[in-house]
C-alpha positions in Angstrom: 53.3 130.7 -10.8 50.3 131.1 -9.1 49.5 134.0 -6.5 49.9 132.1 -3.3 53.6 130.7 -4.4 54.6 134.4 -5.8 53.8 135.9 -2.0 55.5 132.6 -0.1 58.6 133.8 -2.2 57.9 137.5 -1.4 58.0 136.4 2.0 61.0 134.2 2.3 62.8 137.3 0.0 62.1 140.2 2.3 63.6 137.6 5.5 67.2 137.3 3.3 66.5 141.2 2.4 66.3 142.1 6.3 69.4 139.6 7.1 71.2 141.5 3.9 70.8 144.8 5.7 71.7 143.7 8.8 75.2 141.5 7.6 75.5 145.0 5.7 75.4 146.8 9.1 76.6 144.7 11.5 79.5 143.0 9.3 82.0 144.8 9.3 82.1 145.0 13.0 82.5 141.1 13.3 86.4 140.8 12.2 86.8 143.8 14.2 85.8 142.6 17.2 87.4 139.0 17.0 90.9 140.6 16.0 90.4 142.8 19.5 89.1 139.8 20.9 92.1 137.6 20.2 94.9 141.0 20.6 95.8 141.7 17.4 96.8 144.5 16.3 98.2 146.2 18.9 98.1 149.3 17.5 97.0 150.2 13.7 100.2 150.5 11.4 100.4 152.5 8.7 101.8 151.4 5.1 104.9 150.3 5.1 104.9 148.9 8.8 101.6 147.6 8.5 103.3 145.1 5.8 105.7 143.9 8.8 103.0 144.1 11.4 99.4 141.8 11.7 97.6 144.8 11.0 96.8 144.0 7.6 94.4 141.0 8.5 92.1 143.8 10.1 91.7 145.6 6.8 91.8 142.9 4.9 88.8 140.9 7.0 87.0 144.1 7.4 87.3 144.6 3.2 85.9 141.1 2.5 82.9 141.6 4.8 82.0 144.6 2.8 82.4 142.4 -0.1 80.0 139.8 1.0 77.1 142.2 2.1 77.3 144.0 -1.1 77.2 141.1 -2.7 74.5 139.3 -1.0 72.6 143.3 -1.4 72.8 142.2 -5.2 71.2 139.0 -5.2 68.9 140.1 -3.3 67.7 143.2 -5.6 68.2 140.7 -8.8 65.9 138.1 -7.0 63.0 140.6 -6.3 63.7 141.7 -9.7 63.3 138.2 -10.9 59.7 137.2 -9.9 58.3 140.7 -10.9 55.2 139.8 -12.7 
């Protein structure tokens, strides 16, 4: 791999790093806001209503956006790790 290729994929891997940190920021606030947005839940339940009650899709949403950023926090650190000379 020569030098110019290692920095055009230095480049293109700090861009996915800086959306990374921001989906890691910012993520969780997206189900949030579209459950408010679309008036669900009314109010936050508690286990056992919360069962009964659309509640559970906030947590749930909110909990698989975490996933994703950490996730996508991974690949990125084992991609930088990758093309270490």
């Amino acid at each position: 791999m020569t030098n110019i290729e290692r920095k055009q994929i230095s480049q293109r891997l700090a861009l996915f790093e800086r959306a990374a940190v921001l989906f890691e920021r910012f993520g969780p606030v997206v189900p949030v806001a579209i459950a408010f947005l679309n008036g669900w839940p009314t109010e936050v339940q508690l286990y056992p209503e919360w069962q009964l009650g659309e509640s559970w899709r906030l947590f749930l949403s909110a909990n698989l956006y975490w996933g994703a950023s950490y996730a996508l926090s991974r690949a990125v650190s084992f991609a930088q790790g990758s093309i270490v000379p």
